[in-house]
C-alpha positions as a printed Julia matrix, in Angstrom:
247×3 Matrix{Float64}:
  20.21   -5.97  -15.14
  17.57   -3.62  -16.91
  14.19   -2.69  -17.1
  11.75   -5.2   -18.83
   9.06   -7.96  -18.25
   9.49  -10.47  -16.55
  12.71  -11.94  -17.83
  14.71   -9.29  -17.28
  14.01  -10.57  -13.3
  17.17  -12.59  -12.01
  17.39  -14.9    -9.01
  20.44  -15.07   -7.17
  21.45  -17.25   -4.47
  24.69  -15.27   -3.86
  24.01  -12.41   -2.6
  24.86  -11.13    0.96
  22.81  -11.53    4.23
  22.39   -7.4     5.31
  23.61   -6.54    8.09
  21.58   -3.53    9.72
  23.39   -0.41   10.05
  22.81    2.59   12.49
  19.03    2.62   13.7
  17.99   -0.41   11.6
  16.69   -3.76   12.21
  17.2    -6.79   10.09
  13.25   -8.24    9.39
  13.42  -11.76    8.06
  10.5   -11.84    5.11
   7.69  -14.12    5.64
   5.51  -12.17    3.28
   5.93  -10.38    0.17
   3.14   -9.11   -1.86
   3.72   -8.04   -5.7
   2.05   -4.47   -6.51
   1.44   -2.84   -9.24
   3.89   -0.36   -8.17
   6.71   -3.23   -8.29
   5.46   -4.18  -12.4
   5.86   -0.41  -12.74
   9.16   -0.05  -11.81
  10.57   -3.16  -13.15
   9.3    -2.61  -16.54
  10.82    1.37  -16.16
   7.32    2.79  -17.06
   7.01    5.98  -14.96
   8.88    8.06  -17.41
  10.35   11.83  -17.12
   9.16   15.03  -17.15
  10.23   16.14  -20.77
   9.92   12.61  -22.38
   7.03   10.71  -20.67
   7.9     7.68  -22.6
  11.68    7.05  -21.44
  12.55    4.1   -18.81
  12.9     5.13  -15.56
  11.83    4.67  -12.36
   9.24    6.56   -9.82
  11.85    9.63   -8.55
  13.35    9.29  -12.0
  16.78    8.09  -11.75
  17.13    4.22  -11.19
  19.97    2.07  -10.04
  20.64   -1.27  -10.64
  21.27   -4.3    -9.21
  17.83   -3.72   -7.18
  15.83   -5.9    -5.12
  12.17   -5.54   -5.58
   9.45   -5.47   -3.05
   7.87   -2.89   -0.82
   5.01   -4.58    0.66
   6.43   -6.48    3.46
   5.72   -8.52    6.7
   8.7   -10.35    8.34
   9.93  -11.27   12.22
  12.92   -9.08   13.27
  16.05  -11.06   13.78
  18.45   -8.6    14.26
  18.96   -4.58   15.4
  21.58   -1.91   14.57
  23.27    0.43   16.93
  20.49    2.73   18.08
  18.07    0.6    18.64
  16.74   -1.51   21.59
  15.86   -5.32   21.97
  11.79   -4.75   22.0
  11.43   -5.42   18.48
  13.5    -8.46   18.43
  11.5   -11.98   17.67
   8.2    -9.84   16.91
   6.43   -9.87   13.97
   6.25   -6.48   11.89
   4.98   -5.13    9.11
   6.93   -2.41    6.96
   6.11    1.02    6.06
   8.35    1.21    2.8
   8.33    4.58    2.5
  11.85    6.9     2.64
  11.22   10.62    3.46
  12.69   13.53    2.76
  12.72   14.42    6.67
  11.4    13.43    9.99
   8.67   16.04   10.12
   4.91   14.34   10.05
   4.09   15.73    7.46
   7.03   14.62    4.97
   6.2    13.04    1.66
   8.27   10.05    0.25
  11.01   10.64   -1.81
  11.38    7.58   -2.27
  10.4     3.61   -2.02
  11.46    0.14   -0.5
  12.54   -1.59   -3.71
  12.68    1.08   -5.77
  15.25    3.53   -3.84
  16.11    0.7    -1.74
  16.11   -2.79   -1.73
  13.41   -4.35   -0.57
  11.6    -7.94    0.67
  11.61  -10.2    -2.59
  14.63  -11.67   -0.3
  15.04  -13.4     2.86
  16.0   -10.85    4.77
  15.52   -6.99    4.6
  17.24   -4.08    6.5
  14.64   -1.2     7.21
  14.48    2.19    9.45
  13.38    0.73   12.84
  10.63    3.09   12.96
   9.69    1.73    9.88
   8.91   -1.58   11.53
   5.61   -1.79   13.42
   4.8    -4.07   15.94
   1.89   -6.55   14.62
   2.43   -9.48   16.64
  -1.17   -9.47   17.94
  -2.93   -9.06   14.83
  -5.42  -11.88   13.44
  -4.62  -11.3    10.2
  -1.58  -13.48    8.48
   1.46  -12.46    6.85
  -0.03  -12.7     3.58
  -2.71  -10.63    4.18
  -0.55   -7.98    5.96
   1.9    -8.14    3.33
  -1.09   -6.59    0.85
  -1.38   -3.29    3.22
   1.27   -0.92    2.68
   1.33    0.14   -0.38
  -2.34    0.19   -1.09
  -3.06    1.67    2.35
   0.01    4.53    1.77
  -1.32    5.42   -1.44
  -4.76    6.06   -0.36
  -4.17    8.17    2.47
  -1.91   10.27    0.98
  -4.99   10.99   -1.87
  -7.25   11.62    1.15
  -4.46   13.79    2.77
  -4.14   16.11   -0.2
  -7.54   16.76   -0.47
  -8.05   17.47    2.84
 -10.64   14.92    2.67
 -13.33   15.35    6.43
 -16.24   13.83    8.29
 -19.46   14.68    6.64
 -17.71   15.49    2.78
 -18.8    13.5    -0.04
 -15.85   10.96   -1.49
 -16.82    9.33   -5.01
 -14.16    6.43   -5.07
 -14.08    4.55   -8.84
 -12.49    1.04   -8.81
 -13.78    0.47   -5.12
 -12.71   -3.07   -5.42
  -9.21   -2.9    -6.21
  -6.23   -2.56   -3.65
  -6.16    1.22   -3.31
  -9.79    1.55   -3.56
 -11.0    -0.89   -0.8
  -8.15    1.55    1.34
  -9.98    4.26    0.15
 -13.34    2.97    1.03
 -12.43    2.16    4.58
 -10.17    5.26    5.28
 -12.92    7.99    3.9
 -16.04    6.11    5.79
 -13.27    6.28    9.06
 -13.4     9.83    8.81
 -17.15   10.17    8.78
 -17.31   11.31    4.44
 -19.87    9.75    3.19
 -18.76    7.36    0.72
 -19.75    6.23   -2.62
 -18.31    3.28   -4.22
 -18.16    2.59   -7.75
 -17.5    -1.6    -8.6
 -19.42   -4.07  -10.61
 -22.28   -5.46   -8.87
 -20.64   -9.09   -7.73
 -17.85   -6.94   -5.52
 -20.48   -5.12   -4.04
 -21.0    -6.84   -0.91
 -17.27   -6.57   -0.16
 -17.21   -2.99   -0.62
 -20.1    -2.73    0.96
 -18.25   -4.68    4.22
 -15.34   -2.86    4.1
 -16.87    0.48    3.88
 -18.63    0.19    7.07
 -16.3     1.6    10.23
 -17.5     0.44   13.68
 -19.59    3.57   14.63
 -21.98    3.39   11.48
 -25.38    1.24   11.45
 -25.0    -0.5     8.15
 -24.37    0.72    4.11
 -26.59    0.63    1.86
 -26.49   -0.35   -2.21
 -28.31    2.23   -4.57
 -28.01    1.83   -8.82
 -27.78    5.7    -9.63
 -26.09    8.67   -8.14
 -29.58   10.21   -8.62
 -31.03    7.6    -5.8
 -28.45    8.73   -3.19
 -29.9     9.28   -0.27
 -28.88   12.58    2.05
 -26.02   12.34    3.62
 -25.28   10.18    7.11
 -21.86   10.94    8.42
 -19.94    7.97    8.03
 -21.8     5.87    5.92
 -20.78    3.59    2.58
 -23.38    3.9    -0.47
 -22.55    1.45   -3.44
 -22.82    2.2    -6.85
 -23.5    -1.2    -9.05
 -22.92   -1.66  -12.38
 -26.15   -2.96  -13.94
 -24.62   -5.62  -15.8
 -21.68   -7.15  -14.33
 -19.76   -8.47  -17.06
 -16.81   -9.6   -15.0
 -14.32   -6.49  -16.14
 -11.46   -5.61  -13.65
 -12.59   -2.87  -10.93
């Protein structure tokens, strides 16, 4: 077991159900979504401080065997001491984050399948407030299972820099994972957004980037056609040429 491509991955049928220990729940995976973050730390690529180019994973330190996978959407089967019945036969989807504290303002210090195993498995043991409730939500596992991670990552960018209603937010890659989060979480706030993708994602980002209290978006081709501001409103950059690149 090592860091690599693809082959150093290993599927095992032997390994143990786990059982959920004090203020856990047991989530049987129905979803798993791959992330960048999971190539990442499987090929070892985040590095070190004093030698950016050594194998290791995102805190640094990495132990093996691990079980990849922190995007996650599963029904809990089972509960730990601790923890009540409610969740039990609901559907969830899994924050994979593991902080330092309880405080709401905590940052990870670590990840689900990185730090911890996570939902490349049947089954996957997680915090019980890790586990929200999503039973009622139209969107499918697979879908759900493409939120976390994505969704995580932006709002911690927006959190850091304080990001509020009526700023200005330039997001680059709009079309990607973390970008479409970012696009939808800054135009939520009231910023007024503009989106960077190549011109045949632009009606996507243009959909996403609309919350519920705004009128419509609108698509300009150059920063210098930007009209004043409207609180809460999504302005789309195009490429001119879309030659099909990756956002």
């Amino acid at each position: 077991m090592r860091f690599g491509g693809p082959e150093a991955l290993e599927l095992h049928d032997d390994w143990l159900r786990p059982r959920p220990q004090y203020h856990q729940v047991l989530v049987k995976v129905t979803a798993a979504a791959v992330n960048n973050t999971d190539i990442w730390t499987r090929r070892g690529a985040y590095g070190l401080p004093e030698d950016p180019t050594a194998q290791a994973g995102w805190p640094g330190s990495f132990d093996f065997p691990r079980i990849q996978g922190g995007d996650i959407t599963g029904i809990v089967v089972e509960v730990g001491h601790g923890v009540t019945d409610e969740l039990l036969g609901r559907r969830v989807l899994v924050d994979p984050a593991i902080y330092g504290c309880e405080s709401e303002d905590a940052s990870p210090v670590g990840y689900l399948g990185s730090e911890a195993d996570g939902g490349f498995a049947q089954y996957v043991a997680v915090d019980a407030t890790h586990a929200h409730d999503v039973q009622d939500s139209p969107l499918s596992d697979e879908q759900l299972a493409c939120l976390p991670v994505a969704f995580g990552t932006a709002i911690g960018m927006l959190e850091r820099a304080d990001v509020r209603g009526g700023e200005t937010v330039l997001v680059t890659g709009a079309s990607g994972g973390v970008g479409l989060a970012l696009v939808q979480l800054a135009a939520a706030r009231g910023a007024l957004v503009l989106a960077i993708t190549s011109g045949s994602k632009g009606d996507a980002v243009l959909a996403n980037g609309q919350p519920r209290s705004s009128t419509g978006t609108h698509p300009v081709s150059s920063p210098r056609s930007v009209p004043p501001p409207r609180r809460g409103w999504t302005w789309l950059l195009t490429s001119p040429v879309d030659r099909g690149s990756p956002p």
